[in-house]
N, C-alpha and C positions, 0 to 999 in steps of 0.2 A: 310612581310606578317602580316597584323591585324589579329590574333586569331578569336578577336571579328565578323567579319566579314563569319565565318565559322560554321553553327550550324551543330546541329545534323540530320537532314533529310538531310543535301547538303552530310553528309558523306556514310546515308544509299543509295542515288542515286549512289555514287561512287562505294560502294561495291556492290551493286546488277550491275550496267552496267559490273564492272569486272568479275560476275557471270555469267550474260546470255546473256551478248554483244547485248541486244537488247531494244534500249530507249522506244519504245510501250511497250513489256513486263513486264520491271523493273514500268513504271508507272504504268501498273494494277496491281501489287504486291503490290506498296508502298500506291495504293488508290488515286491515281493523275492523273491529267488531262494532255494531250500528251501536251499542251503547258506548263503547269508546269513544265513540266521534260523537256522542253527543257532548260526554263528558268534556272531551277536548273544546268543542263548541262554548260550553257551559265556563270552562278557565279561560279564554279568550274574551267572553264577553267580560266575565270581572276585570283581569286583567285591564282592558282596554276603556269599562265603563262604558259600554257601547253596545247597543242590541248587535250590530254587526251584519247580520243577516238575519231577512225574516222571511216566514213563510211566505207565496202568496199560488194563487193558479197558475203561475207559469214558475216555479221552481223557488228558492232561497234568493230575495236579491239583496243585493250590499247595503247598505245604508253607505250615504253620505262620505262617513268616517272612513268605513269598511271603502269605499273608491278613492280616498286619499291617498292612504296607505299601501294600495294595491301595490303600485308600481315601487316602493322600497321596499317592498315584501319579496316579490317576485326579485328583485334586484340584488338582496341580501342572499337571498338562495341561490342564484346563480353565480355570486363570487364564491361561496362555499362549494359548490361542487365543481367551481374549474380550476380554483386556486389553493382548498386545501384535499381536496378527495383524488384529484386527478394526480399522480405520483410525476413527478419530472420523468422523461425521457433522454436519453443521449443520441444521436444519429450522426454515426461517425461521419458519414459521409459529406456531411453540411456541417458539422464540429470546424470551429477554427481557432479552438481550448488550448493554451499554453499550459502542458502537464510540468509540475517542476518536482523533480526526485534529488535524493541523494545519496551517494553512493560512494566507497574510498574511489584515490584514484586508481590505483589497480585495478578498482572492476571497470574503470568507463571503456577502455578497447575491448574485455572483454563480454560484461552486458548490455550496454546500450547497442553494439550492431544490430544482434538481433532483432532487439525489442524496435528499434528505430524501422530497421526492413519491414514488421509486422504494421506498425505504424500507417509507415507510409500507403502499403496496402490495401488497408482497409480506412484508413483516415486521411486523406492526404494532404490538409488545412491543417489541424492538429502539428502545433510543437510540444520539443521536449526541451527542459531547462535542467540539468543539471547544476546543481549548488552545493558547496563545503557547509559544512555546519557540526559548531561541535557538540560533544557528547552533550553535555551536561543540558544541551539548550534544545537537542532534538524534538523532544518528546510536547514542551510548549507548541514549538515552531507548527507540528503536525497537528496539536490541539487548533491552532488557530489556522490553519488551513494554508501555511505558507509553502509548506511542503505535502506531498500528496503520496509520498510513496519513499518506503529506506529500503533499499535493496543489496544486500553484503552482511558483515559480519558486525553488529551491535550487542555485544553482551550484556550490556545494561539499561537497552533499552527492552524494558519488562511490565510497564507498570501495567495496572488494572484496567487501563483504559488502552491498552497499546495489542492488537490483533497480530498474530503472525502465522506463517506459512510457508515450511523448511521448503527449499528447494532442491539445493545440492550438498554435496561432501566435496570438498576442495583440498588436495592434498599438500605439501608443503616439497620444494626440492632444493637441492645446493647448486649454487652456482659460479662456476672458479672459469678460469680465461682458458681457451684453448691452446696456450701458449703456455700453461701453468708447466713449470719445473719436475714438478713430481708427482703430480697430481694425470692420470690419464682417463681412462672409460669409465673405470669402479674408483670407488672410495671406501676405504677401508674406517675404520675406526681410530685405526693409530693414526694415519694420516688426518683422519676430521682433526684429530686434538691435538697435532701438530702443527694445523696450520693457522697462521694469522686470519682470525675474523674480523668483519664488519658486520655491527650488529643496529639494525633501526628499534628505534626506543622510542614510535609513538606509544600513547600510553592510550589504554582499552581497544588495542587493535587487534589484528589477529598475531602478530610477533609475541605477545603476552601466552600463545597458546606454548610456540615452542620455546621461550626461556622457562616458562615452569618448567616443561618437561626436561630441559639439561638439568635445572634444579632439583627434582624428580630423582637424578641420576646420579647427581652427583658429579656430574664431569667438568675437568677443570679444563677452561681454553684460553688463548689471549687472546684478548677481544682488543685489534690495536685501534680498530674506527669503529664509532658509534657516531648516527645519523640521524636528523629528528625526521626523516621522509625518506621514500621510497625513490622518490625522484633521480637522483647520483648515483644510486645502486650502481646498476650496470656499467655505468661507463666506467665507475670505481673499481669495480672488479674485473672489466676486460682489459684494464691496464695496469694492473698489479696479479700480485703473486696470493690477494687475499680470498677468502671464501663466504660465502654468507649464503645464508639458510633465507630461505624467501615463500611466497607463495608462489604454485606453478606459476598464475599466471602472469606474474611476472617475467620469473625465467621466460617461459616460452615466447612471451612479447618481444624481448630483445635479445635474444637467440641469437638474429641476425649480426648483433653487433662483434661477436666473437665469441660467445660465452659459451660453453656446454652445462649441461643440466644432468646432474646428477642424483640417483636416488638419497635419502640420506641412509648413513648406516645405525640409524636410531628409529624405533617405530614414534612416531609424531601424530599427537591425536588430530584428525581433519578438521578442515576449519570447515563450520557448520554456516551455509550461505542462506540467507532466508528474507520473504520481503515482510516488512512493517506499514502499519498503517493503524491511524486512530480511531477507535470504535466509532466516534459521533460519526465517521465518512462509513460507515459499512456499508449504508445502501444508498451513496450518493453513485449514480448512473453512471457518471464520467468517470470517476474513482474505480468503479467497479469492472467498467471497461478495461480500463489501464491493469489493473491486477488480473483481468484473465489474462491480456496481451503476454504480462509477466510470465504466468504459471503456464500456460500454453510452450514460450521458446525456453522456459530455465527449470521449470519443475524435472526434476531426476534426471536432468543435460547437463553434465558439466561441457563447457563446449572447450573449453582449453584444454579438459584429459581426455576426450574425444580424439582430439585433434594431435596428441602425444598417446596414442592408442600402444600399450603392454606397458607405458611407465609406471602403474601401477604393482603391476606383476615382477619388479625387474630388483623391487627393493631386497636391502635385507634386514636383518632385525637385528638389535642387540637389547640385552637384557640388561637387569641389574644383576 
């Protein structure tokens, strides 16, 4: 027997004639024409070598063969329609899914509160795992389901298989000690290129946005500390006389420690924040879940320039 030869309706013709022993009736069930279902009748007996059903006065009964088979008939189709027809569901509310994302560090005070609040809300079983993971391995990791979700700034992760969906505009600001020498409310231009930087030099981050743009400009500055993380920042600069250019939400996170946040006096393209996720997950339930959660608290929220409301409006510009 060809396999190939045996589809799926020749099997639901089998199991219904076993059911209601009646080839008119099974073909108004299955939505066929009485010559269809004979034909179907007609490839099932080849198929099988087996009369199958015969007439008699009280309806079509099975043959022998025909009641062997019944029940792996009937059997076969019921795995089919619960395990490949029936689409997974997600129910947050009985979910107790470890989601794992990742995200620099600079977003995790800033995006995981919300999304965690919302979380907890509507899912309260449900964790979240944040993990580091670098560029170059991202895009695997997410192929293979390690990661569920990239939420921040990934410039190169782009490929054919990689889904995205902009959130925010994230602005860039300086941030010098409150105790600076010379440096007070405003920043001037002469003063930026006067004073000693600290510059982070991860590489494909968003700092890559504003050293183009000085490059752009052409402006010379000393840069007397370079950092491979964000992490020192702050305290580096609340206790020196130096200045460094960052993401809000950085500044605004440790604010508290002494620092003032300043607009800068260069226009600085925004850093463009967006979540990622791999095509094969688009219509996995829980996947899906988790990316409304996302777009729901961060789609066109920046919640750090929110929360620093007119810093946008306060900047000023320099040109070439």
């Amino acid at each position: 027997m060809d396999i190939r030869r045996l589809d799926l309706n020749l099997l639901l013709l089998l199991n219904g004639l076993h059911r209601q022993q009646n080839l008119s009736a099974v073909a108004r069930t299955l939505g066929l024409s009485q010559p269809a279902a004979s034909a179907g009748l007609r490839k099932l007996r080849a198929f099988f070598e087996d009369p199958l059903f015969l007439p008699t006065g009280r309806g079509m009964k099975p043959t022998p063969f025909a009641e062997s088979i019944a029940a792996s008939v009937a059997s076969v189709l019921t795995i089919v329609e619960r395990d490949l027809l029936h689409k997974p569901v997600f129910l947050p509310l009985e979910s107790d899914r470890v989601f794992t994302i990742t995200t620099p560090d600079i977003g995790v005070p800033i995006f995981v509160p919300p999304i965690l609040e919302r979380i907890r809300a509507e899912a309260p079983k449900v964790n979240l795992k944040c993990v580091a993971c670098p560029h170059a391995e991202l895009e695997d990791r997410m192929e293979q389901g390690e990661i569920d979700l990239a939420i921040g700034y990934f410039p190169d992760l782009a490929g054919p298989n990689i889904v995205i969906e902009a959130l925010f505009d994230h602005p860039f600001t300086c941030i010098v000690s409150k105790r600076h020498p010379t440096i007070g409310d405003t920043l001037s231009i002469e003063q930026f290129l006067a004073a000693d930087h600290l510059v982070v030099t991860q590489q494909g981050r968003s700092q890559e946005i504003f050293e183009r743009r000085v490059q752009e400009l052409k402006l010379q500055r000393r840069i007397l500390l370079q950092l491979p993380h964000f992490m020192n920042v702050p305290q580096m600069i609340a206790q020196s006389d130096m200045i460094a250019t960052v993401p809000l939400s950085l500044g605004a996170w440790y604010a508290h420690i002494g620092l003032k946040l300043l607009p800068p006096p260069i226009t600085i393209p925004v850093i463009e924040v967006k979540q990622f996720w791999h095509r094969r997950m688009t219509n996995d339930p829980a996947v899906h879940w988790l990316r409304t959660i996302v777009s729901k608290e961060l789609r066109g929220r920046d919640p750090v320039q929110a929360a620093s409301d007119g810093y946008a409006n306060t900047r000023t510009n320099f040109s070439e």
